[in-house]
Structure formats: C-alpha cells, structure tokens
C-alpha positions in Angstrom: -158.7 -86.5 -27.9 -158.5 -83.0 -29.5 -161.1 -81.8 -26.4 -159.0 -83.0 -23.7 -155.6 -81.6 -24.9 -157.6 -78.5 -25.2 -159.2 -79.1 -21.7 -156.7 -80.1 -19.5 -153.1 -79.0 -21.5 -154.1 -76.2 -23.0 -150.6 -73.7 -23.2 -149.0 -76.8 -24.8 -151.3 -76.0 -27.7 -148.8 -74.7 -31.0 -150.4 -73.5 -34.4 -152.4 -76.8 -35.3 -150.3 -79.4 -33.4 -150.0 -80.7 -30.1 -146.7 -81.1 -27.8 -146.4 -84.4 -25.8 -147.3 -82.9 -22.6 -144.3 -83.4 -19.9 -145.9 -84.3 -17.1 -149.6 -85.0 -15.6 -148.7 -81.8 -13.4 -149.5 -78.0 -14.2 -146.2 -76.8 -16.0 -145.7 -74.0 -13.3 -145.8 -77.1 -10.4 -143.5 -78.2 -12.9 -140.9 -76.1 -12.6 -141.3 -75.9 -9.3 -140.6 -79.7 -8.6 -137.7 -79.4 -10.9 -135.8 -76.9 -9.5 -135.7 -78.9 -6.3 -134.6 -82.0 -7.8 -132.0 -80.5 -9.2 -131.2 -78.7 -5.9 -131.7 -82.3 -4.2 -129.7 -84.2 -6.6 -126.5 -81.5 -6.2 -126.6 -81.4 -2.2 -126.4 -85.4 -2.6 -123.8 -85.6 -5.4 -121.5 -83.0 -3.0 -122.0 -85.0 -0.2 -120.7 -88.1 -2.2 -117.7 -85.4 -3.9 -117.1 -83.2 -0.5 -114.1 -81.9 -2.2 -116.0 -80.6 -5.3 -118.9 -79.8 -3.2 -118.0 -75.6 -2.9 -117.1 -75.8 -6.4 -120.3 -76.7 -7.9 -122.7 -74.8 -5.4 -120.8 -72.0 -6.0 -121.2 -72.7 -9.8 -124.9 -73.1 -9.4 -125.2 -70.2 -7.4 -123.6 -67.6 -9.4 -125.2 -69.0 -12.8 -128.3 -68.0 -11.0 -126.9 -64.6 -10.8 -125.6 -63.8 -14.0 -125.5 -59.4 -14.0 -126.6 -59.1 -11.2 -125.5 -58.0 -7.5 -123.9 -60.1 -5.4 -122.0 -59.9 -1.5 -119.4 -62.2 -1.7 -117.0 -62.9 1.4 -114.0 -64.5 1.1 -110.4 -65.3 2.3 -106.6 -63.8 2.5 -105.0 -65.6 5.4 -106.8 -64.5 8.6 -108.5 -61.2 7.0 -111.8 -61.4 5.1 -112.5 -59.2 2.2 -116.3 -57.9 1.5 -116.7 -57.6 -2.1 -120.0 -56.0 -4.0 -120.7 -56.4 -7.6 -122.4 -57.9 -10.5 -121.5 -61.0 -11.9 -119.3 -60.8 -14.9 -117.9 -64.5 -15.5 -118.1 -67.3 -14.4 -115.5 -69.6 -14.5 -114.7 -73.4 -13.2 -112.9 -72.6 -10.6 -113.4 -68.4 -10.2 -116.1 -65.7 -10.2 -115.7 -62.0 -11.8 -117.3 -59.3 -10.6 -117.3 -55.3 -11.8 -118.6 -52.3 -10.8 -118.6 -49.1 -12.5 -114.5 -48.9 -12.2 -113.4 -52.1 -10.9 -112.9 -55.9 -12.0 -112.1 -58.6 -9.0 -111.2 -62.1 -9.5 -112.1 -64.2 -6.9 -111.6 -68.0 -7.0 -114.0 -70.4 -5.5 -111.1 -71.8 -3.0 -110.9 -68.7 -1.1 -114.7 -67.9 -1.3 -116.2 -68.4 2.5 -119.8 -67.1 1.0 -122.0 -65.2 -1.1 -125.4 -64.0 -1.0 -127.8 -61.2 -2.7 -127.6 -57.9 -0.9 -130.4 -57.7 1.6 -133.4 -55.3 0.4 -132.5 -56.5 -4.0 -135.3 -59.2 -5.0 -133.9 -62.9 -5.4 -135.0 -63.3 -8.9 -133.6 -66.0 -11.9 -131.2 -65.0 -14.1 -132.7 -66.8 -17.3 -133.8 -63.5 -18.6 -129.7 -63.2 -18.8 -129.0 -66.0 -21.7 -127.8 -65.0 -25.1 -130.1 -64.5 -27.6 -129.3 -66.7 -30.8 -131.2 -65.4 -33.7 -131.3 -67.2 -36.8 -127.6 -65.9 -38.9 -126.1 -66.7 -35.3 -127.8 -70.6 -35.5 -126.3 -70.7 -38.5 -122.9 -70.0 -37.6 -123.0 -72.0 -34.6 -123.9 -75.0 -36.7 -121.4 -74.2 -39.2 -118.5 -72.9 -37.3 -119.0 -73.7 -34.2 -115.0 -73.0 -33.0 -114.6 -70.0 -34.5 -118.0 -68.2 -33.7 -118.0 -69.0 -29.8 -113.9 -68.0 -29.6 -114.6 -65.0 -30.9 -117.4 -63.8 -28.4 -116.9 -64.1 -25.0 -120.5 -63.4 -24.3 -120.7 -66.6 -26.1 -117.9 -68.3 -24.3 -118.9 -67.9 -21.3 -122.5 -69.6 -22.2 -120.9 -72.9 -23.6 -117.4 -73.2 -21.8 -117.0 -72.7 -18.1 -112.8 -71.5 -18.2 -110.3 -71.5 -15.9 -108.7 -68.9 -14.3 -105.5 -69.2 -16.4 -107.2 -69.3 -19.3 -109.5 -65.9 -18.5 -106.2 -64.4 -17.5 -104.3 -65.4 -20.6 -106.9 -62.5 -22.5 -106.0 -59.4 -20.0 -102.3 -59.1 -20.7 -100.7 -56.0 -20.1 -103.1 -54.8 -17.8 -101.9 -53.5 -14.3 -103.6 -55.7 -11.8 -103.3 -56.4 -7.6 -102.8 -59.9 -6.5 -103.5 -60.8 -2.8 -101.1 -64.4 -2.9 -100.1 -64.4 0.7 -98.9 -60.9 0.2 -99.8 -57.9 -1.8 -98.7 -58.0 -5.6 -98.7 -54.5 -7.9 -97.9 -55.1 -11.6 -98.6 -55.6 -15.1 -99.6 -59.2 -16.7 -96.7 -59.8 -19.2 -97.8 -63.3 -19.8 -99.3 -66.4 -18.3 -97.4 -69.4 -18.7 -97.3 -73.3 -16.8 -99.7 -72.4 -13.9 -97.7 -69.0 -13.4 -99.0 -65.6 -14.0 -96.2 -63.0 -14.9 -95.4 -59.8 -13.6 -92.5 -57.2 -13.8 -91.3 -58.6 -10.0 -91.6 -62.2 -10.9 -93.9 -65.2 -11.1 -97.0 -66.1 -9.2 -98.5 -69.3 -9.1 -102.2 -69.2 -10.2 -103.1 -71.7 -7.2 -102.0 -69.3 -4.7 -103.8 -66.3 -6.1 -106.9 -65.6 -3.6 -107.8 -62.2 -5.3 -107.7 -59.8 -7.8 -108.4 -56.2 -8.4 -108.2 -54.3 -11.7 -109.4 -50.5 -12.2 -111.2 -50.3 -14.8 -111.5 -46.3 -15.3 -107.2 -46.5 -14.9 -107.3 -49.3 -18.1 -109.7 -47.0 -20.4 -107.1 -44.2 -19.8 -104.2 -46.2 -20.8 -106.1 -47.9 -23.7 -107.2 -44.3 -25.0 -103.6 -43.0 -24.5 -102.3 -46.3 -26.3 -104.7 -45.7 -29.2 -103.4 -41.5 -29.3 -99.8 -42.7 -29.1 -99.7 -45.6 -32.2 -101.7 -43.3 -34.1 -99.4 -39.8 -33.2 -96.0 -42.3 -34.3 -97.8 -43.1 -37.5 -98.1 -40.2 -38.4 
C-alpha cells in the first residue's frame, strides 16, 4: 500500500503519514475541474435567482481580484463613468477601488461591467489572503469578535458589509455623491438608510457613486493632528 501512495499520490505525502487522496485525478486536473463547477453551479443558481444574479458574479469576480487592477463601467442616469483601480473592498452589495489619491465607491446596482485592463495578466488573487500566524489563531479562537472588528484587513476576509455599514467608518470625510445629481460634502453621520451631509440627507439606495481624495484627506488628517496638539499646548 505504502508503494502505491508513493507511486501514484506522491505530493500528498506529509512527514510519515499519508492524506486521504481527494480524487483519482492529478490534483492540478483537480483544481481545474473545480473551478468550473463552481463557475457551473453559480451561472445555474443565477439563472434560478436572476435578481441576485449581478450581485454574486460581481462578488465572485472582484474576490478574484483582490489588489489588483480593474476597468469597471457603470451607471449615472444616461452617462457611463470609466473607473481604473485596484480593488480595495469588497462589499455585499459595493466594490472600492483606489489609486494613488483617490477612493470610489461603486455599488453593484449601477455596475454595467468590469474586466482586467487589456495587456495586465489575468491571474488569481489567492496569493492576496491574510496570513494567520499562530498568536493570530489564537486570538481568533479566543476572541473571535473583537480581533476581526478591530482589523479591517480581517473584516473584509470573514464579513462581506454593506455599504452603510463601510460608510458608517469614514465620517467626516469630504466625499462626492453622484445620486441623480451631483453631491459635495462632509459625512456627518449615517443613520436609517441615509447618509448625512451639511445640505441634507441621501438615501444610500440611490447612491450610484462615490469619489473621495485621498491626498485632500491626509492633509486634513495631518492638519487635524497639528491643530489638537497646538490647543493642548
């Protein structure tokens, strides 16, 4: 028995044991056929859920993605916004992307596509999971709650959140909304469905995207920081 395992399974070999082996197929055919099940089994489960079916492609597709660069196209009323960048988050019902001074929030309702920019290789993202060493393990088995709530590297690998609740972690920063019109302003709070600005209340439904500088928010931060330490002085 020892011969054959060696023979015919031999990278499931592991100091001086032996793994069950998972299939009577090489484990790179393996893989192979797995990866279109699973592509199988979601084109036939959004056939079934048409109205989830964008939702959990786009999902799939940007999970695939994770850091790296993506074309998306999407929707504000008849014009269509081109929008380059690396995957940030990925949320239930949104996608983030950045660039070097810029955040966008796009939700998966106004998305019309997304691809990898022609001429980048179409590689798998797995190389893009968190690494949990072994004082990490042991948090997440003993305090689970805390440890992933106070990461969002690590909240983003075991929750998938909504936009209100991403949102609910940038206030006060100055954002643009594109909700049927153009919206300037700085989150004061997110409350009932409703993001809040200076001018009023937006309802998160209607939100189709969202820009934030990034270079403009590391000034104010480092002003912020200058100021409440100048007044405590």
């Amino acid at each position: 028995m020892t011969n054959y395992y060696e023979n015919q399974y031999p990278e499931l070999k592991k100091a001086d044991g032996y793994t069950s082996p998972p299939s009577a197929l090489p484990l790179h055919e393996l893989k192979m056929l797995q990866e279109y099940i699973h592509s199988v089994n979601l084109q036939n489960l959004g056939n079934k859920l048409p109205n989830s079916k964008q939702q959990m492609i786009l999902l799939k597709f940007f999970k695939s993605k994770k850091n790296q660069l993506v074309e998306v196209y999407s929707r504000h009323g008849e014009e269509v916004l081109h929008t380059v960048g690396k995957v940030a988050v990925i949320g239930r019902n949104f996608v983030m992307l950045r660039t070097l001074f810029t955040r966008y929030w796009i939700p998966y309702t106004a998305i019309h596509s997304a691809k990898t920019p022609f001429g980048l290789p179409d590689v798998p993202g797995t190389h893009q999971h968190v690494v949990i060493d072994e004082e990490l393990r042991r948090k997440l088995l003993t305090n689970f709650g805390d440890t992933v709530a106070g990461k969002e590297t690590l909240r983003q690998q075991f929750f998938e959140e909504l936009l209100e609740t991403n949102l609910k972690s940038w206030k006060g920063t100055k954002i643009s909304i594109l909700a049927g019109k153009t919206y300037h302003g700085r989150i004061r709070d997110i409350q009932s469905g409703k993001i809040l600005l200076k001018d009023g209340k937006i309802p998160i439904s209607k939100i189709q995207y969202m820009k934030q500088t990034r270079f403009v928010s590391f000034i104010e931060r480092l002003f912020s920081r200058w100021w409440k330490k100048k007044s405590s002085i």
